[in-house]
C-alpha positions as CSV (number, residue, x, y, z in Angstrom):
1,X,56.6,55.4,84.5
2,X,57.1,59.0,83.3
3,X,54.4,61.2,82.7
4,X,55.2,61.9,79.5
5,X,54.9,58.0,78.6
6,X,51.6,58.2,79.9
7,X,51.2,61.2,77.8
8,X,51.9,60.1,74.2
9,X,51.2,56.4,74.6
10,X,48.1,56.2,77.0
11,X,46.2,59.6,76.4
12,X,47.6,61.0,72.5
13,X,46.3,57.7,71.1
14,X,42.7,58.5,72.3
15,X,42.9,62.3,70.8
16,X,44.3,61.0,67.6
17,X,41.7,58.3,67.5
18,X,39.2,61.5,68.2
19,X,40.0,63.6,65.5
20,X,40.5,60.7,62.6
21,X,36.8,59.9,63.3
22,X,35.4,63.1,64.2
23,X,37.6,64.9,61.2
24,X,37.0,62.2,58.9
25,X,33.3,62.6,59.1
26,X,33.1,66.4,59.4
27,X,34.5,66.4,55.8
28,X,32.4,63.9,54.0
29,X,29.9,66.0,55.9
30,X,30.9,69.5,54.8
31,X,33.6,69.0,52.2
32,X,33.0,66.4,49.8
33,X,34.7,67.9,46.5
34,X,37.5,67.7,48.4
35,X,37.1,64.0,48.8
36,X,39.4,62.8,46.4
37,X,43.4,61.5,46.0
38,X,44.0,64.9,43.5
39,X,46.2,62.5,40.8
40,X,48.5,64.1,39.1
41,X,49.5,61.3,36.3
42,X,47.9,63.5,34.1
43,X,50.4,66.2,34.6
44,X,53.5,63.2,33.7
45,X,52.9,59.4,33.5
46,X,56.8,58.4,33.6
47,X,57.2,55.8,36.3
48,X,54.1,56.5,37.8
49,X,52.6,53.3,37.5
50,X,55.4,51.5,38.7
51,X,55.8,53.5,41.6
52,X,51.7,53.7,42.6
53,X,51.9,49.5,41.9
54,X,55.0,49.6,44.6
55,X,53.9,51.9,47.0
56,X,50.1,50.9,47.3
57,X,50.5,47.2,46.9
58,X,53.4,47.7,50.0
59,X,51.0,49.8,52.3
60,X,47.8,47.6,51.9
61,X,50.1,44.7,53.1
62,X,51.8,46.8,56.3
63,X,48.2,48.6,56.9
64,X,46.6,44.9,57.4
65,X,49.5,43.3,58.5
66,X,49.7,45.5,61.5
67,X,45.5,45.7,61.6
68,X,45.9,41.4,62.4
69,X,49.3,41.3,64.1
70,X,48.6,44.5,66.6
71,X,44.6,43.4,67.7
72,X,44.5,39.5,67.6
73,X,44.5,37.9,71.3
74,X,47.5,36.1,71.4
75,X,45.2,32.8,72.7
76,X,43.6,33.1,69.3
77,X,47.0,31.9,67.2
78,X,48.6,30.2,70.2
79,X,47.6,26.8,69.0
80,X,49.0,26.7,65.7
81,X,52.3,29.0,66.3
82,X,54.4,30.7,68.9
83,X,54.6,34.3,69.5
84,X,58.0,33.8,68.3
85,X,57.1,32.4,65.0
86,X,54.6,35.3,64.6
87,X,57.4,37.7,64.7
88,X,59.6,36.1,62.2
89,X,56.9,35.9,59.9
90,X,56.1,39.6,60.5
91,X,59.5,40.5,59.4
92,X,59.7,38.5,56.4
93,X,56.5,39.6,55.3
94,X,56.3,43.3,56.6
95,X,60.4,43.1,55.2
96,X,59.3,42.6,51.9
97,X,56.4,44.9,51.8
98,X,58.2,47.7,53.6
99,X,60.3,48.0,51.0
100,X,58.2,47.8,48.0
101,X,56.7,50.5,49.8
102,X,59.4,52.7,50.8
103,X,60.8,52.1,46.9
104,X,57.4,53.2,45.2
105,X,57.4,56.1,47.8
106,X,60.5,57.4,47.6
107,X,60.1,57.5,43.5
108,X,56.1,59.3,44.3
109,X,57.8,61.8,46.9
110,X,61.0,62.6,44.3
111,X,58.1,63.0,41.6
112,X,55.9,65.5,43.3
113,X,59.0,67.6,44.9
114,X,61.2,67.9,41.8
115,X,58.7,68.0,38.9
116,X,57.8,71.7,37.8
117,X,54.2,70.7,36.8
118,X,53.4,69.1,40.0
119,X,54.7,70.9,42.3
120,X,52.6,73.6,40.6
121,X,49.4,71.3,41.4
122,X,50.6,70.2,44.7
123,X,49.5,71.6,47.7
124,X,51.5,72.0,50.9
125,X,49.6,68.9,52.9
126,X,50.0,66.5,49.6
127,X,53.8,66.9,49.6
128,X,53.9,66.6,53.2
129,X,52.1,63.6,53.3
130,X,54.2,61.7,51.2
131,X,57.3,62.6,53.0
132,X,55.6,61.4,56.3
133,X,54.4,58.3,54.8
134,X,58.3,57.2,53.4
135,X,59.8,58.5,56.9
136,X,57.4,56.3,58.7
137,X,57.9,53.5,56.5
138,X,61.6,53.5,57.1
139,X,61.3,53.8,60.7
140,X,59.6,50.8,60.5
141,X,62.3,48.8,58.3
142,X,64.2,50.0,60.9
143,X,62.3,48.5,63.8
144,X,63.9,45.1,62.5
145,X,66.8,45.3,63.5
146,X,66.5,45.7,67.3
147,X,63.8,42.9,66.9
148,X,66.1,41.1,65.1
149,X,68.0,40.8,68.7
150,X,65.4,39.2,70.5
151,X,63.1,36.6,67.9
152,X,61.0,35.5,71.7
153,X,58.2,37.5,70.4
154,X,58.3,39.5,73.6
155,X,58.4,43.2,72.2
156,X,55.6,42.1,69.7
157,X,53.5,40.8,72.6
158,X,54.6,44.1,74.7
159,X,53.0,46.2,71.3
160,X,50.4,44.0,71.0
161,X,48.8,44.4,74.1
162,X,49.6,48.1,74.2
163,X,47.0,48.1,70.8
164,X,44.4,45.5,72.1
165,X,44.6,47.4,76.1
166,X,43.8,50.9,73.9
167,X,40.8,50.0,71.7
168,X,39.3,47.7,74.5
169,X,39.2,51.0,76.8
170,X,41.5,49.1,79.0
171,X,43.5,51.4,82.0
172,X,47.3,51.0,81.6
173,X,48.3,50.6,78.6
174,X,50.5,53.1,78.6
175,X,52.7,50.4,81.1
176,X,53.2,48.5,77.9
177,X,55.4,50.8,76.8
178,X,57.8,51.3,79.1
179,X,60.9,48.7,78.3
180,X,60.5,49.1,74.4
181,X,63.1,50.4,72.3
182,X,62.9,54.1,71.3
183,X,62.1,53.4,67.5
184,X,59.1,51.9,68.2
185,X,58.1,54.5,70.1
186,X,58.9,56.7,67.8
187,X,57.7,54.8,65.2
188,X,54.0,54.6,67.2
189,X,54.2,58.1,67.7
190,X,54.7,59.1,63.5
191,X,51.6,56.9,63.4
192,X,49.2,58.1,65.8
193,X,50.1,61.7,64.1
194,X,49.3,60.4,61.0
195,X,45.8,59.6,62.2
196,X,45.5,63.1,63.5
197,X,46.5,64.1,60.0
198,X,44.4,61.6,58.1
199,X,41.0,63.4,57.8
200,X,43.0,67.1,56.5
201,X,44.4,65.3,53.9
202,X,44.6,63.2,50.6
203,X,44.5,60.6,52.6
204,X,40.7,60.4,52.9
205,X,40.3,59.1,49.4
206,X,41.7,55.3,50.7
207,X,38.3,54.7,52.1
208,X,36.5,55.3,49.1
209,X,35.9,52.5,47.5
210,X,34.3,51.9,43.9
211,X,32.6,49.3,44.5
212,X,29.7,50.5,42.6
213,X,31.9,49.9,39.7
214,X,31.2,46.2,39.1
215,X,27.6,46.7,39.4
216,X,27.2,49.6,36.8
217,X,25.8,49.3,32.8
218,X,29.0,49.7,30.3
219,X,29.4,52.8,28.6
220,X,29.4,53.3,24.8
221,X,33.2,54.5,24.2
222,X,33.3,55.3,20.3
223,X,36.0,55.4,18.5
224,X,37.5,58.5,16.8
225,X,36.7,58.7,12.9
């Protein structure tokens, strides 16, 4: 095993894991008008909706689906399915979703790049995030089709314990890694970074949740005379 497998799959994972946390809480701490997903529909409402419905609704699924897939035990669904069963369903679903999600993205990074008045608004990190987020979405379409060689389940158990060996503390898991096919390490990799990134940009604002919302009094809205 190389050291630079060691390096980006045993020891990277730890440091991004550091600074999401650490970063994340530093600026709710410090920063917290900056707290916020800086909307521009304001600025031009033309296939916004659409796109945010696309792209969000997409994400949620692949953010949850790999949440479940990546840290359930494989004892704990052994019962009722195979590992190989697991993966197909994993492709259908994370299929579907990742392309919803790379659609609504592409449209929200082509929207903040090309239009005058956003791009006027837009900060380096916000345009940069959206281009990571559709890259990393593709490389993970693309994951499908060396998985589609092998439907045994065997890469996803390989992955799986690679996740469940890092956030159980567990020595190794970096072994895990070492007959997988270069996208998914690449693909890992673009994610771990992202965590790194996570607390230095718009991305904070998917942990704030308004769930104050439902609780809260209406408010009088009159109407114009």
């Amino acid at each position: 095993m190389s050291y630079l497998n060691t390096l980006i799959f045993g020891i990277y994972p730890y440091i991004a894991l550091v600074v999401l946390f650490l970063g994340t809480w530093a600026r709710y701490d410090q920063a917290q008008f900056t707290w916020k997903a800086h909307s521009s529909q304001m600025l031009r409402k033309k296939n916004m909706v659409m796109a945010s419905v696309l792209f969000h609704v997409g994400i949620l699924v692949i953010f949850f689906g790999h949440l479940v897939g990546l840290l359930t035990p494989h004892f704990v669904y052994e019962p009722f399915m195979s590992a190989g069963t697991k993966q197909v369903m994993a492709i259908v679903v994370g299929g579907i979703a990742g392309v919803m999600c790379l659609v609504g993205g592409a449209m929200l990074a082509y929207r903040r790049l090309t239009d005058p008045r956003i791009q006027a608004s837009s900060t380096f990190a916000d345009n940069m995030v959206i281009v990571i987020l559709v890259v990393q979405v593709a490389l993970g379409l693309l994951t499908i089709l060396p998985t589609l060689g092998h439907l045994d389940g065997g890469t996803m158990l390989m992955l799986a314990g690679w996740a469940q060996s890092i956030f159980t503390f567990q020595g190794g898991a970096a072994e895990y890694m070492v007959g997988v096919h270069w996208i998914y390490k690449l693909h890992i990799f673009l994610g771990l970074t992202i965590f790194v990134l996570f607390p230095f940009t718009r991305l904070v604002h998917m942990l704030s949740v308004p769930l104050e919302y439902f609780g809260r009094k209406y408010q009088v809205v009159r109407k114009r005379a």
